[in-house]
N, C-alpha and C positions, 0 to 999 in steps of 0.2 A: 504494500500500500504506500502510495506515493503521499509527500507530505500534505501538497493540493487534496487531495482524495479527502484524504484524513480531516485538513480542515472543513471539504462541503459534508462529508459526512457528518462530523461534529454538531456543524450549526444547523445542518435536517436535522439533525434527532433533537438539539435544543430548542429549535422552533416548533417542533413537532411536541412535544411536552409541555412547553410553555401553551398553545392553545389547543391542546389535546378535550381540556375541557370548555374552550369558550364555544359561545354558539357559529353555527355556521355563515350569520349574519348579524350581526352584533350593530347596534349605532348604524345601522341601515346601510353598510357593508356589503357588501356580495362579492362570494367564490364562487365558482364553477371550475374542475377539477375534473381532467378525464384522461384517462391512459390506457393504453391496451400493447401488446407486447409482453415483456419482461422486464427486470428489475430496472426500472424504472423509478425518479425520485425525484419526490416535487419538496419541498418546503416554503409556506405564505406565512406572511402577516400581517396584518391590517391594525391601524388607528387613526382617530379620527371619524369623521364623518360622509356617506355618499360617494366612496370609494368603489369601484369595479375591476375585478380582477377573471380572465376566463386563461387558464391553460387548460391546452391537449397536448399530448406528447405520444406519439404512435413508436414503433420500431422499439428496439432494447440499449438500455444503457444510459439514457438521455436523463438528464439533471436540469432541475429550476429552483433556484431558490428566488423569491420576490418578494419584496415588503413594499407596504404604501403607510403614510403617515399624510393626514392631510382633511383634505377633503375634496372630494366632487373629481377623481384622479381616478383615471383609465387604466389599465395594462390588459394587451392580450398577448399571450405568448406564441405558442402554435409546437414545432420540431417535428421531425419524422427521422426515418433512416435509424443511424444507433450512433451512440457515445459522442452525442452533442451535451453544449451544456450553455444554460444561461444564468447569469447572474442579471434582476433587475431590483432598482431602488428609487420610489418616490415620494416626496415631499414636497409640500406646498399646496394649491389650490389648480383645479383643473388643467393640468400636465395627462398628455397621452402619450402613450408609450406601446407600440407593438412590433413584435421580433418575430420573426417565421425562417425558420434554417430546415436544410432538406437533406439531404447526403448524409455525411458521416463524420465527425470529427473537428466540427464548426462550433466557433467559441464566438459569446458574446456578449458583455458588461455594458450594461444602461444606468447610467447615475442622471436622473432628474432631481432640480430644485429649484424652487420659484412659484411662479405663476403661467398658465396657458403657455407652457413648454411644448413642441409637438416632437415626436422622435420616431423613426419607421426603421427598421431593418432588416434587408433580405437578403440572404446565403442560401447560394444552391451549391450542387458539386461536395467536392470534400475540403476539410482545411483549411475552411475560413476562417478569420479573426476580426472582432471590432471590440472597440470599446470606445463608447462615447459618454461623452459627459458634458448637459447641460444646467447652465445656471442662471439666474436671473429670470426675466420677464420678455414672452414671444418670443423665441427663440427655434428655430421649423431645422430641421434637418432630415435627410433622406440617406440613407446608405443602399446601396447595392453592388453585391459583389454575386460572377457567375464564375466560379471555378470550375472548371472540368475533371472529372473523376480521373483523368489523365498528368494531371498539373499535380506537385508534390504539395 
C-alpha cells in the first residue's frame, strides 16, 4: 500500500464514520451515491445549507472523496473505466463543480472557494491529470483533455 492509498483510505473511513450516523439529507443537503463494479470508494460530506452532491462511479477501483461547506453549491462527479480517482472541495455560496473521467488511471483535484465559481472537467483515454483551483468570485473555467489509450 502506497503512502497516497493509505492516506485516501484513511480519510474514507474517517469520513465515513464521522457521518455514518447523520441523515442522508440533513439542513436540506442532498447525496445521491451510485456504483456498480467492484471495490469501488466514495467518501462525502456536506455542511451548510442547499448543497447538491450526485456521484456515479461505474468500472472497478475508482475513488471520490468530496466535501461541500457552504451553501446552495453543486458537485456532480461521474468516472467509468477503473482506478481513476477524484478529489473534490467546496466552499462558499453557489460554486458548481463537475468532473466526468472515462478510461483508466485519470487523476483529478477541484478546490472551489468563493462565490458563483463555475469549474467542468473532462478526461477521456488513460493518464490524465488536473488539478484546479478556484478562488474568489465568477471565476468559469473549462478543462478538457483526450488522451489516447495509446499515449503513456
Amino acid at each position: 500500500m502506497t503512502v497516497t492509498t493509505f492516506i485516501k483510505s484513511a480519510t474514507l473511513t474517517l469520513m465515513i464514520t464521522l457521518t455514518a450516523g447523520a441523515p442522508a439529507m440533513a439542513g436540506s443537503n442532498k447525496v445521491r451515491i451510485t456504483q456498480w463494479g467492484y471495490e469501488n470508494g466514495v467518501g462525502a460530506g456536506q455542511g451548510g445549507h442547499r448543497n447538491r452532491m450526485s456521484i456515479t462511479q461505474d468500472g472497478w477501483r475508482n475513488t471520490t472523496i468530496a466535501t461541500q461547506d457552504g451553501a446552495r453549491n453543486r458537485t456532480v462527479i461521474g468516472q467509468s473505466g477503473r482506478n481513476n480517482s477524484i478529489e473534490a472541495a467546496q466552499s462558499g455560496r453557489c460554486n458548481v463543480l463537475g468532473v466526468s473521467q472515462h478510461g483508466q488511471g485519470n487523476t483529478a483535484t477541484a478546490d472551489q472557494s468563493g462565490r458563483c465559481n463555475a469549474l467542468g472537467v473532462i478526461q477521456t483515454g488513460n493518464g490524465g491529470n488536473v488539478d484546479a483551483v478556484q478562488r474568489g468570485r465568477g471565476n468559469i473555467a473549462v478543462i478538457v483533455q483526450d488522451r489516447s489509450p495509446s499515449e503513456p
